[in-house]
C-alpha positions in Angstrom: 12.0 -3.8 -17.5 14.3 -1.0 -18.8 17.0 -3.8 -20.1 13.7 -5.8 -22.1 11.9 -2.5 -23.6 15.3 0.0 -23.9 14.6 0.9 -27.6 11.1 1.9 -27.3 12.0 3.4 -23.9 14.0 5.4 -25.6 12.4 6.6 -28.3 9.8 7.6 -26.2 12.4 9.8 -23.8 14.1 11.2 -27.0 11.4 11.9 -29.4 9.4 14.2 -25.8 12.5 15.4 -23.5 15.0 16.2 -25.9 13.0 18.3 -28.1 11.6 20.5 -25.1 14.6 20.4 -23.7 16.6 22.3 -26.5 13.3 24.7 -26.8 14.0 25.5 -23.3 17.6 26.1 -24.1 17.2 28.2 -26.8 14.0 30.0 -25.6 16.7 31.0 -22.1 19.9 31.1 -24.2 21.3 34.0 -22.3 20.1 32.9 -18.7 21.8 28.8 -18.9 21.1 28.6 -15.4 17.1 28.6 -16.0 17.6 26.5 -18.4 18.9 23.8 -16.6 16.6 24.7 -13.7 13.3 24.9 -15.2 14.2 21.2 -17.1 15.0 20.0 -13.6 11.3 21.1 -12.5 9.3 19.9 -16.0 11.2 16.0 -14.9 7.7 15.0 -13.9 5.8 15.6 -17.0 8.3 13.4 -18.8 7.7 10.7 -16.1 4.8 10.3 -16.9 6.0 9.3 -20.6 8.3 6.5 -19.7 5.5 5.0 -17.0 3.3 4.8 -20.0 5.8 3.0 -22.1 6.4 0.9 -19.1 3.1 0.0 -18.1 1.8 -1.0 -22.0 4.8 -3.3 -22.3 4.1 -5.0 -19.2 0.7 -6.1 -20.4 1.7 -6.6 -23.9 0.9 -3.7 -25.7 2.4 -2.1 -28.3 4.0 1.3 -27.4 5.6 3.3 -30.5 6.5 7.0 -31.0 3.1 8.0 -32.7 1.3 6.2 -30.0 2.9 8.6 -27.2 2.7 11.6 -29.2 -1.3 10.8 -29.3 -1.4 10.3 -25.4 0.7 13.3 -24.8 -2.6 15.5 -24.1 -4.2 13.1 -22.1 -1.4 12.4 -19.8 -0.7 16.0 -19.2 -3.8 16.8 -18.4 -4.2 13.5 -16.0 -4.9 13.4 -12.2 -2.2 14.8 -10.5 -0.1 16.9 -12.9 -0.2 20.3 -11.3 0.0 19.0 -7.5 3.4 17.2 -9.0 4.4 20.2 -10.0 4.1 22.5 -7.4 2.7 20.5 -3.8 4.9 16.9 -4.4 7.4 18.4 -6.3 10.2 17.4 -3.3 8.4 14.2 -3.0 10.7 11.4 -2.0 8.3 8.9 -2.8 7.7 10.4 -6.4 8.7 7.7 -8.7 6.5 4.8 -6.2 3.2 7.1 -6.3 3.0 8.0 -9.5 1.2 5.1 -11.0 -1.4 6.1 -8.3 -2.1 9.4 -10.2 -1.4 8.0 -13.5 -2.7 4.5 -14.0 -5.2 4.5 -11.3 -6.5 8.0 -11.7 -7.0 8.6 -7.6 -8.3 12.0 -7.4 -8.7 13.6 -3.6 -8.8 12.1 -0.6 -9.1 8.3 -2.2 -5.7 9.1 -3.7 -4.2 10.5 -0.6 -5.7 7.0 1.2 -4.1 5.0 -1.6 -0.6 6.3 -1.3 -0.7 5.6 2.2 -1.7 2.3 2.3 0.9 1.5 -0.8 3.5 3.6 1.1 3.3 1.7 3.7 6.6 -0.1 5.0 7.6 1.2 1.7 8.3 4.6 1.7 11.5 4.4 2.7 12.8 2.0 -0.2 10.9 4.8 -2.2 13.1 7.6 -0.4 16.4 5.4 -0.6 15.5 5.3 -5.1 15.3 8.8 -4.9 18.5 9.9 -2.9 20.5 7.2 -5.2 18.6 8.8 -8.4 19.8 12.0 -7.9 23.3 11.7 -6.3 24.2 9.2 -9.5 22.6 12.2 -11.8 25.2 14.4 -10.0 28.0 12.3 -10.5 27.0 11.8 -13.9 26.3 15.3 -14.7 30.0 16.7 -12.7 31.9 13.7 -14.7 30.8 14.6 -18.1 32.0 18.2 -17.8 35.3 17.0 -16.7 35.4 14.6 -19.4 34.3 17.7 -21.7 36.9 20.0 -20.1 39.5 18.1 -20.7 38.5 17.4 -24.3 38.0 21.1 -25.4 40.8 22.4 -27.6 43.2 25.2 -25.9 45.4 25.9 -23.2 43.9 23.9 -20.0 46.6 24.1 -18.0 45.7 28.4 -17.6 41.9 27.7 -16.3 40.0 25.2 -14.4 37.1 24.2 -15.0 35.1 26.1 -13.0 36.2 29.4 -14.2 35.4 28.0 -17.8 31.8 27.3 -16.9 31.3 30.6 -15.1 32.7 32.9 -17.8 30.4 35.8 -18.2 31.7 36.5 -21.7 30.7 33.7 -23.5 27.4 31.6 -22.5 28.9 28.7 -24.3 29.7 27.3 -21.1 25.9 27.4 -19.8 25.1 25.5 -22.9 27.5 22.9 -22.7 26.0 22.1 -19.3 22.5 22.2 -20.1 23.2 19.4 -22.4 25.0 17.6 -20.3 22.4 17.3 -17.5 20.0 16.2 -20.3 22.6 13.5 -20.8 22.7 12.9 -17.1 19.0 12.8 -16.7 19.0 10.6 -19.9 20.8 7.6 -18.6 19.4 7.7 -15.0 15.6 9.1 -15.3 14.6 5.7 -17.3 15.7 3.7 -14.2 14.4 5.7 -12.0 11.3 5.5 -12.8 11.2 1.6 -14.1 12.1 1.0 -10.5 9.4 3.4 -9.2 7.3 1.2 -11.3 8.9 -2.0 -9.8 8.0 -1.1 -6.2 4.6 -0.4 -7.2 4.2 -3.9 -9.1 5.6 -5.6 -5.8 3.4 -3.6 -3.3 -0.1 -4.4 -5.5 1.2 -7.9 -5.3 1.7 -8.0 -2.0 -1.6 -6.1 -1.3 -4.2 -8.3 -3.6 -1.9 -11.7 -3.5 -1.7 -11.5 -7.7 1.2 -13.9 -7.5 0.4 -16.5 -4.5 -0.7 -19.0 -5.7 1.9 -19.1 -8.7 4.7 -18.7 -6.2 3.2 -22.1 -3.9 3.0 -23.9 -6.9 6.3 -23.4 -8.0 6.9 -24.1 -4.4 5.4 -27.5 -4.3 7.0 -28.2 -7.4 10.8 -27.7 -6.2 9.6 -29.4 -3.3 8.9 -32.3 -4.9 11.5 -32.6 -6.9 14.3 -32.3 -3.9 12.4 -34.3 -1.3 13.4 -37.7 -2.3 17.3 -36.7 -2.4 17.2 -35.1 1.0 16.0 -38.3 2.4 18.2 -40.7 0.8 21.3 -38.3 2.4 19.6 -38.3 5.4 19.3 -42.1 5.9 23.0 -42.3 5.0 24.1 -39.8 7.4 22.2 -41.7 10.2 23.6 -45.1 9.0 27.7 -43.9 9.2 27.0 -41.4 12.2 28.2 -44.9 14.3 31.6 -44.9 12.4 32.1 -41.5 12.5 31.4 -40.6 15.7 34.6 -39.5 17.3 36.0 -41.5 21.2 34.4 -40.1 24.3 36.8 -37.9 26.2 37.6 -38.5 30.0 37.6 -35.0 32.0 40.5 -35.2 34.5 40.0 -34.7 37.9 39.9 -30.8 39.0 42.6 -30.1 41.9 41.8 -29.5 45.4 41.3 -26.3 46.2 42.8 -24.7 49.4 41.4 -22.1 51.2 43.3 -18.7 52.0 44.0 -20.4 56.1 45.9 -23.1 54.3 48.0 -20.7 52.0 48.5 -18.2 54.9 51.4 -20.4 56.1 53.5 -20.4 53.0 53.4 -17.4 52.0 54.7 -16.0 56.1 57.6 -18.6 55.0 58.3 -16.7 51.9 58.1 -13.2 53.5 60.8 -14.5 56.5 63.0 -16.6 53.4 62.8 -12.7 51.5 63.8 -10.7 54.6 66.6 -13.1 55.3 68.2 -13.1 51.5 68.3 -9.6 51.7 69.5 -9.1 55.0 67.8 -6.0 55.9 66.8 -5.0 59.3 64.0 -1.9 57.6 60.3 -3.6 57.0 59.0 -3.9 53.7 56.2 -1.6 54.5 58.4 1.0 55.3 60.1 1.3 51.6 56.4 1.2 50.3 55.0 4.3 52.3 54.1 7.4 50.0 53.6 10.8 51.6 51.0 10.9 54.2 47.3 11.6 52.5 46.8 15.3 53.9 50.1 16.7 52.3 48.6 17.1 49.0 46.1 18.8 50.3 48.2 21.4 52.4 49.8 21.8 49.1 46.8 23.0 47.0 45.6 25.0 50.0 49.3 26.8 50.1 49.2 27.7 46.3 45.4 29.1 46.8 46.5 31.3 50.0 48.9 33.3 47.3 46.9 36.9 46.1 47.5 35.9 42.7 45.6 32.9 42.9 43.0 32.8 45.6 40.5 35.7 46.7 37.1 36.5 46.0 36.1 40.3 45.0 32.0 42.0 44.3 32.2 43.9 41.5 28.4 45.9 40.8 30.1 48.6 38.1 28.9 47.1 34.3 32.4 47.7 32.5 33.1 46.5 28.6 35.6 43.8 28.5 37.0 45.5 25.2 36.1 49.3 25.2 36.2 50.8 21.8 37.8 53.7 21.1 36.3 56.5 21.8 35.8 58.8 18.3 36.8 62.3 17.5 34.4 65.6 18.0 34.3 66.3 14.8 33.3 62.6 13.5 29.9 62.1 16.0 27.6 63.0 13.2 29.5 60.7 11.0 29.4 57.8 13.0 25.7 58.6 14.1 24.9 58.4 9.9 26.7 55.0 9.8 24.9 53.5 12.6 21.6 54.8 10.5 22.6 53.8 7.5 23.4 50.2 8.8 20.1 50.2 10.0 17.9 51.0 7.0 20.2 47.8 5.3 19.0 45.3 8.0 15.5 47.0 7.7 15.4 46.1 4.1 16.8 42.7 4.1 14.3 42.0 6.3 11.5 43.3 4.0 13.3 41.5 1.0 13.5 38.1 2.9 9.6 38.9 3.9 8.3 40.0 0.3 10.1 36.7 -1.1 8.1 34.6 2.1 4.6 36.1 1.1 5.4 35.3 -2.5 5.9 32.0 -2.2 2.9 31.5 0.8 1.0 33.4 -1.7 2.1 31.4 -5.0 1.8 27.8 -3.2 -1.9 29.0 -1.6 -2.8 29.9 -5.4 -1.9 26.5 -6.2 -3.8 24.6 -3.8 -7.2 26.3 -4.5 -6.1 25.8 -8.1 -6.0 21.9 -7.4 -8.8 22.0 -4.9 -10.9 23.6 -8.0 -9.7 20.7 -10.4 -10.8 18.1 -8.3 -14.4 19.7 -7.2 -14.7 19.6 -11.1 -14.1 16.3 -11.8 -15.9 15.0 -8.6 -19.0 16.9 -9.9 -17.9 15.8 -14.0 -20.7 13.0 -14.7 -18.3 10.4 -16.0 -19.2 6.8 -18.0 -17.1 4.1 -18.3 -13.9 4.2 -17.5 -11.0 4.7 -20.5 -8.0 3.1 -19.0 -8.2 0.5 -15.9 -5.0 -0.3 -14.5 -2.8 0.3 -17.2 -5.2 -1.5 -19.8 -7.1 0.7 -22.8 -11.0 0.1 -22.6 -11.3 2.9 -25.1 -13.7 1.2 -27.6 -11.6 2.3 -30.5 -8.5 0.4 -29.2 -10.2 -2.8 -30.0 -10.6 -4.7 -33.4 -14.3 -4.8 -35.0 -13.7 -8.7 -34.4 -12.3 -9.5 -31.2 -12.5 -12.9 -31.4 -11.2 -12.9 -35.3 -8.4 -10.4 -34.1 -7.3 -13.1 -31.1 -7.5 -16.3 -32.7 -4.9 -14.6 -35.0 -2.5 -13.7 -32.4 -2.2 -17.1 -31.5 -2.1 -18.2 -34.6 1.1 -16.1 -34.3 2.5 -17.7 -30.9 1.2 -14.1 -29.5 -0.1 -15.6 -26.4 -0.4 -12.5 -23.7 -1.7 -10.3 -26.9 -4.5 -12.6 -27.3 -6.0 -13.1 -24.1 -5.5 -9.1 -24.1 -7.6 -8.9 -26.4 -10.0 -10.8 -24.7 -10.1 -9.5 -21.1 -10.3 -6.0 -22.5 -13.2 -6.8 -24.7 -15.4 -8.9 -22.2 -15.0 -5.7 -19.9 -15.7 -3.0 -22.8 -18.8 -5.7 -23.6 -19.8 -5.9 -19.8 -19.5 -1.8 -19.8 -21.5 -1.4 -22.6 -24.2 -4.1 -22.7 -24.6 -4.3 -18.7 -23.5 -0.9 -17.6 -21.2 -2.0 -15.1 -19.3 0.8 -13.5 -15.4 -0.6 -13.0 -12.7 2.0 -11.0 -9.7 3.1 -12.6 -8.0 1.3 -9.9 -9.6 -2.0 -10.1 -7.5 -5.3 -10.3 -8.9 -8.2 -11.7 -10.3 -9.8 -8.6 -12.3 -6.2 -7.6 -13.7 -7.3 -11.7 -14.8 -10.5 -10.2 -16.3 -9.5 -7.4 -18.2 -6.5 -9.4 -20.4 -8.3 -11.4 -20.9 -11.5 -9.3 -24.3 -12.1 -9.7 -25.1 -9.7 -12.1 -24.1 -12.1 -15.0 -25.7 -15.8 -16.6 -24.1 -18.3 -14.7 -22.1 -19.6 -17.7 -21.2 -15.5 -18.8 -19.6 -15.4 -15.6 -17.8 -18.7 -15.3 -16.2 -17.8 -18.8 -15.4 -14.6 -17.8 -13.4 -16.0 -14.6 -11.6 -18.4 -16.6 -10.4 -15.4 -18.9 -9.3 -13.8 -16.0 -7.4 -16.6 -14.6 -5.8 -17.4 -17.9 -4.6 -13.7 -18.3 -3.5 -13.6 -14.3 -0.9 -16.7 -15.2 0.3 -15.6 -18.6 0.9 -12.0 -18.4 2.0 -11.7 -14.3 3.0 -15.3 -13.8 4.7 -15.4 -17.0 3.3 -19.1 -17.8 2.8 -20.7 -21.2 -1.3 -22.0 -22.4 -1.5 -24.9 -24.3 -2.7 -23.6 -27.6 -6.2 -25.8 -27.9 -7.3 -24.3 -24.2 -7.2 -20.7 -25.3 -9.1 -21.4 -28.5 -11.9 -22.7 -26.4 -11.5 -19.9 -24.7 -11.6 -17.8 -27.9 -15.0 -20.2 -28.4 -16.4 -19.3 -25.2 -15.7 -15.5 -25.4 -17.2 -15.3 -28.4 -20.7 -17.2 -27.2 -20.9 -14.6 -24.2 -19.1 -12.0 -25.0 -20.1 -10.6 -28.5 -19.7 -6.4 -29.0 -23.6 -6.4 -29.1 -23.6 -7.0 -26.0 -23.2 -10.2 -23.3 -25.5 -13.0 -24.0 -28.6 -13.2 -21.5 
């Protein structure tokens, strides 16, 4: 995805990220550190950015500059903004979830639900993304100021780099990083979050079976096609098996075996034949004998009967195994201040680690009655139709005054996913409108089906499932139409499906 939609990718990341980004560093010029810091925590609201330009391209929308600088409110304002800023922050799962916030709009307890059931056996790829995203960031970020260092005009053989970066004198150095970890983020964020968006794409696939029936199809078809080979190899194969089939082996008999009795025999003869060559009156067994098994021990027990070693003492006088030194007369009130003043420091570090613990306790409760707040406000929020449904703009002013006109021109044009766009979006802004069906951010296209089964003329319906199964095989199986079916699709979508309203 990033590879097919770089330059509007982009465009997008430069013309939102960059510019805050050097407000930031200007706005904390002296403190570089912040800087860098407080770009590191905004990363999600720029996330958000690129999975908009992703998820428009994927269903064949157009996605410009001034199109994100228009939906820059919106998705800052979103489901989920301030819990990704503050509560899933550290998420490892960040880049996987966020369509769940951002394309389905989940809110509450259905989007806690969601993200389990999408996380699912897939958390952990999600984790794995996240740990590579950031560790390549760090390379990336520690090899361009090397690369920098080394570049920089002066004497670098009397600093290191390190010293240059944390020179006090000048911030130049806090600068220089700043906009090097934009450069970091800039190369690595856009994957990051196109393969968030992957995972996602393969979970709702695997979840709602969007791609089964293309993927046995294509099955059958390969099938087909290798079948007849396979069997003509196999038929030779059994036909010059005779001739290749190497002779049978003949096992040789196994010797007899002989039982220890039998051997005994032979070896006595050897023993007497070894005795004789060596002409020795003393038995073998003799030469073999070590010392006898108790002399080790009277050994040990010898070395333990010495004072130095053995002996057992009860000691009940508590002594100091180092004693200090004992200090002078004069110096008591001295050392009794010291002991007080060594006190009153661990007392306050104490209180300073405590203060900082109810801060943060106190900031992080703030911002969960904050979000708790949010959502009671949007649960209670009458809402109508729903503006964006999984990815797709049901906004009526995204659509021509002529949807039909508008799509028989697209493929007029060859634009085949743009045209049945255009229709899928307008039968469901017609069946909104004329019908008042209510559709869930979150809705795929078979939850569509199964919303207004019944509710619709038999024919209204039946046209609306074959625009739904045309726009399943061109924009996720990436199939080609034959031109005259989607103009009688355009034909039928017109009959039923008119911006007054659906036909009765």
């Amino acid at each position: 995805m990033l590879h097919a939609w770089a330059p509007r990718v982009y465009a997008a990341w430069f013309a939102t990220y960059w510019p805050a980004g050097i407000v930031v560093v200007l706005l904390l010029w002296p403190w570089p550190e912040y800087a860098m810091l407080l770009l590191w925590w905004l990363k999600p609201l720029f996330d958000r950015v690129l999975l908009l330009v992703f998820s428009r391209s994927l269903f064949g929308a157009e996605c410009g500059v001034r199109h994100v600088w228009r939906e820059l409110p919106r998705l800052w304002r979103g489901a989920g903004v301030l819990s990704g800023l503050s509560l899933r922050r550290g998420s490892l799962a960040r880049s996987f979830l966020l369509p769940v916030w951002q394309l389905e709009e989940q809110r509450g307890a259905g989007a806690c639900a969601r993200c389990r059931l999408l996380a699912r056996r897939y958390r952990g790829y999600a984790a794995w993304l996240t740990f590579f995203g950031a560790n390549m960031s760090l390379v990336l970020l520690l090899a361009l100021l090397a690369l920098l260092f080394l570049l920089a005009p002066g004497d670098s053989q009397a600093a290191s780099l390190w010293d240059w970066l944390s020179d006090d004198t000048s911030s130049a150095g806090g600068v220089a990083e700043c906009l090097m970890f934009m450069l970091a983020e800039t190369l690595v964020e856009p994957l990051y979050v196109a393969s968030g968006f992957s995972l996602y794409l393969n979970r709702r696939s695997e979840l709602e079976a969007w791609d089964v029936e293309l993927g046995l199809r294509r099955l059958a078809e390969r099938r087909s096609r290798v079948a007849p080979a396979a069997g003509w190899l196999l038929a030779a194969a059994v036909v010059a098996w005779p001739g290749l089939a190497p002779p049978p082996v003949h096992a040789a008999e196994p010797p007899a075996l002989c039982s220890p009795a039998d051997a005994a025999p032979d070896a006595e003869v050897a023993g007497d034949d070894g005795e004789e060559g060596e002409g020795g009156d003393a038995p073998a067994d003799g030469a073999a004998a070590g010392p006898a098994p108790g002399a080790a021990r009277d050994a040990i027990d010898a070395v333990l009967a010495d004072p130095v070693f053995g002996g057992q003492r009860e000691d009940w006088v508590w002594r100091w195994r180092e004693p200090a030194e004992e200090p002078p007369a004069d110096d008591s009130r001295r050392g009794w201040l010291a002991a007080l003043g060594r006190a009153i420091e661990f007392l306050a570090e104490v209180l300073r680690v405590l203060v900082w613990i109810v801060a943060g306790a106190g900031l992080a409760l703030a911002a969960f009655f904050l979000i708790r707040r949010r959502e009671r406000q949007a649960a209670t929020t009458p809402r109508g139709g729903v503006d964006f449904l999984s990815g797709l703009d049901l906004r009526p002013g995204s659509l021509p005054p002529d949807v039909a006109a508008a799509a028989r021109a697209a493929l007029a044009a060859g634009r085949l996913t743009e045209a049945l766009s255009l229709l899928y979006r307008g039968a469901l802004v017609a069946l909104i409108e004329a019908h008042q069906v209510e559709f869930a951010p979150g809705d795929s296209e078979g939850d569509c089906l199964s919303r207004i089964a019944g509710r619709l003329p038999e024919a209204a319906e039946r046209c609306f499932g074959e625009v739904v199964e045309a726009w399943r095989q061109v924009a996720y199986g990436r199939r080609s139409l034959a031109a005259p079916r989607v103009a009688q699709l355009v034909a039928d979508w017109e009959r039923h499906f008119r911006r007054a309203g659906v036909a009765a």
